[in-house]
C-alpha positions in Angstrom: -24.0 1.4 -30.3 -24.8 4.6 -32.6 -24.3 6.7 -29.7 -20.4 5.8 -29.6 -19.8 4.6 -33.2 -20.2 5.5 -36.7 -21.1 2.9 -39.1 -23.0 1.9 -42.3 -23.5 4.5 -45.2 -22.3 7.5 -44.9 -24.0 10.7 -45.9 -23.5 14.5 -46.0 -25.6 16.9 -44.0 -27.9 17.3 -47.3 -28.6 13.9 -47.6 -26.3 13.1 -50.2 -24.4 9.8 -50.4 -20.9 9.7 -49.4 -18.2 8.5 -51.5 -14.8 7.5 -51.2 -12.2 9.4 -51.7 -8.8 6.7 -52.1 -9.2 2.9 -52.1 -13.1 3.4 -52.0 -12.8 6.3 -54.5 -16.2 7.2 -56.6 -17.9 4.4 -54.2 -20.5 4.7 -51.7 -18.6 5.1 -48.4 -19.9 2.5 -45.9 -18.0 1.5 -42.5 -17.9 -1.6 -41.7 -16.7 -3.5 -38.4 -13.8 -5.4 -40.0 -10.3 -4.5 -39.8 -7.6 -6.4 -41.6 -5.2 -5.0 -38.8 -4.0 -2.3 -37.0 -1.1 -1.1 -39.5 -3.3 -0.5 -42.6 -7.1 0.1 -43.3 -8.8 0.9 -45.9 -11.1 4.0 -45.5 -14.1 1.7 -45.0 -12.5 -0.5 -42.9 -13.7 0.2 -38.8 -16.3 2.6 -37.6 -16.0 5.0 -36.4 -15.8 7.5 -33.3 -19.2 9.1 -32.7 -18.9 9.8 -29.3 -18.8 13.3 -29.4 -20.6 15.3 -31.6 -18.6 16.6 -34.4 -18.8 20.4 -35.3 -20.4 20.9 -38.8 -17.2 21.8 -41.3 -14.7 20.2 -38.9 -11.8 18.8 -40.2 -9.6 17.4 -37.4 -9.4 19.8 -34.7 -12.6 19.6 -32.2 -13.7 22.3 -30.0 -16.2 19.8 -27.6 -15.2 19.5 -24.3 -13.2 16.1 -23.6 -14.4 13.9 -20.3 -11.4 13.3 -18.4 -13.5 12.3 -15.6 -17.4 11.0 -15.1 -19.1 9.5 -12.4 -19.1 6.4 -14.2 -15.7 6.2 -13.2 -16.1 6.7 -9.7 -18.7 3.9 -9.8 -17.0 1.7 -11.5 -13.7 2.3 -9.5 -16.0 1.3 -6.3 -17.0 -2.0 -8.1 -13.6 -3.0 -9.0 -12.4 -2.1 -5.2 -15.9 -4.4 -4.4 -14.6 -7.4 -6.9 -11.1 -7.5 -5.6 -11.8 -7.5 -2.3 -14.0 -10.8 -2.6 -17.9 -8.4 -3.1 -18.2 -9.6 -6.5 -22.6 -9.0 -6.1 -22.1 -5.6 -4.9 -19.8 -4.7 -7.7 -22.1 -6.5 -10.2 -24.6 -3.8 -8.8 -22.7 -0.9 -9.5 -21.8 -1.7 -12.8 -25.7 -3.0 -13.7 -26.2 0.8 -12.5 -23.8 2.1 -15.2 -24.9 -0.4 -18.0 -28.9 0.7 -17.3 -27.9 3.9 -19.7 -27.0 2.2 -22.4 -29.7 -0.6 -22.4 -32.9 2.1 -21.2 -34.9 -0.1 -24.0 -34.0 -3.6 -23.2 -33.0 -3.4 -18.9 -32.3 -6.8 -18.8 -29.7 -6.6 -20.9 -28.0 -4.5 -18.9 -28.0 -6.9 -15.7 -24.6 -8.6 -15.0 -23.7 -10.7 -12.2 -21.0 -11.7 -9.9 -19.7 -14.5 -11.5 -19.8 -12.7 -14.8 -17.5 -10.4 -13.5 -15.1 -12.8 -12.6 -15.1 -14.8 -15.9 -12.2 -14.6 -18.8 -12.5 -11.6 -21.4 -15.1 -12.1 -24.1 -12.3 -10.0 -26.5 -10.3 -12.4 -28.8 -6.4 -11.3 -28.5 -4.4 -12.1 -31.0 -1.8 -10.7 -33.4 -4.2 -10.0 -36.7 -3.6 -10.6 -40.7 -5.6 -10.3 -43.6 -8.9 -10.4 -40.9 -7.6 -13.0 -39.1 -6.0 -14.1 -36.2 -2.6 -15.7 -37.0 -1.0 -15.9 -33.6 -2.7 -16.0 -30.2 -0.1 -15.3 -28.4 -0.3 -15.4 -24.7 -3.8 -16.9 -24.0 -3.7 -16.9 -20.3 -7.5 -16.1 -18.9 -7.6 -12.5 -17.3 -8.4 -12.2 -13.9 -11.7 -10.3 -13.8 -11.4 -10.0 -17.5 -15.1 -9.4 -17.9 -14.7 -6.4 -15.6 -11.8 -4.9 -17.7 -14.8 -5.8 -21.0 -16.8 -3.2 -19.1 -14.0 -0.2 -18.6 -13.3 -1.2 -22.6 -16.9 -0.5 -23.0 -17.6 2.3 -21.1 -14.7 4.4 -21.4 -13.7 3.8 -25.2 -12.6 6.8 -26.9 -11.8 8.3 -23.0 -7.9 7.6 -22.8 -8.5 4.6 -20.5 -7.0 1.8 -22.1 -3.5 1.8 -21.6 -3.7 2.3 -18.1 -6.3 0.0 -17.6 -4.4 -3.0 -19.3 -1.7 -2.5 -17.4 -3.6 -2.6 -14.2 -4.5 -5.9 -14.8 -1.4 -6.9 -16.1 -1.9 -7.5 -19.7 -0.5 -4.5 -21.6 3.1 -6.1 -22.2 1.7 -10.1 -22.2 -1.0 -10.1 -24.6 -1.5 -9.7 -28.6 -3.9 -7.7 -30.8 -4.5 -6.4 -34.1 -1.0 -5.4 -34.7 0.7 -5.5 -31.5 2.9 -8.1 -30.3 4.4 -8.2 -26.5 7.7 -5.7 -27.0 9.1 -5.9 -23.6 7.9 -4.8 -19.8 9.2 -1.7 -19.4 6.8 -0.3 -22.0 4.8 -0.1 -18.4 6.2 3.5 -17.9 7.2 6.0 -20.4 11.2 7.0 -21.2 11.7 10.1 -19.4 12.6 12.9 -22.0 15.8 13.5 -22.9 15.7 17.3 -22.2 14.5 16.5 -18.4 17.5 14.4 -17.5 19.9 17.4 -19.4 18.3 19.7 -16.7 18.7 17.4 -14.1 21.6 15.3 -13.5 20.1 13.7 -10.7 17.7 11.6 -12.3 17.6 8.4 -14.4 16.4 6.9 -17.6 13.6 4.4 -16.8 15.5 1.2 -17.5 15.7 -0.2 -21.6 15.0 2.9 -23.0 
């Protein structure tokens, strides 16, 4: 887990205890897994990305290369190919392969089968308040909704999500933290206004 988030107490590179510096201010900064939702957090609320290494003195701009394609994703777009097409072992295979790197000290952890594959999403949607969820909205199972766990997983903090939801056709039905279905055509993106000025022959995408 340390390898893709930050958490716990925070310090600076001489050891020092980090404090906060607005709702935490003068107190030891510790990230925790708890978000009340996705509007407002408190800057202890939620860890952290620590999947790249962060320059020393950075701010917010980050000169590290950014991975907009690994082999994992090749492998894993072979397994889902395998799943949907009624392979569900073989696909478990491939993404065993891909789990081994992140379980080198327990391997039997990273082991998942068939079946598993093909089971609901462990991830409780739901629109979130105060910690809690307060409406469940749609709570239809997810076709291979383990599988889309994995992607979450593996590519978090990789610009994978969106697409990937949709893909398995849950972006505009399901809730969570803050988000509440707003309509199907949130699919695809409103083409910009400037691009239909310069080209009379194209359309809006409908309901934007």
């Amino acid at each position: 887990m340390d390898d893709t988030w930050l958490s716990g107490p925070q310090y600076a590179s001489d050891g020092a205890t980090l404090t906060g510096s607005f709702d935490q201010a003068g107190e030891p900064l510790v990230f925790t897994k708890e978000v009340p939702n996705g509007v407002f957090t408190g800057e202890a609320e939620g860890y952290r990305m620590n999947k790249f290494e962060v320059k020393m003195g950075a701010k917010n701009n980050l000169s590290n290369d950014f991975p907009f394609f690994r082999y994992a994703g090749v492998l894993l777009m072979k397994a889902e190919s395998l799943l949907r097409t009624g392979r569900a072992e073989e696909a478990a295979s491939i993404v065993t392969e891909v789990r081994q790197r992140a379980f080198k000290d327990n391997p039997r952890n990273a082991i998942v089968t068939g079946s598993e594959l093909q089971e609901n999403s462990r991830y409780n949607y739901g629109y979130v308040e105060d910690y809690e969820i307060v409406d469940e909205g749609d709570t239809t199972p997810i076709q291979y909704g383990r599988f889309l766990d994995e992607l979450g997983w593996e590519f978090v903090w990789e610009a994978h999500r969106r697409r990937d939801m949709i893909r398995f056709g849950i972006f505009t039905t399901k809730s969570w933290l803050s988000h509440k279905p707003n309509g199907d055509h949130r699919t695809v993106f409103p083409i910009p206004q400037e691009v239909i000025n310069a080209n009379p022959n194209l359309e809006q995408n409908p309901d934007y």
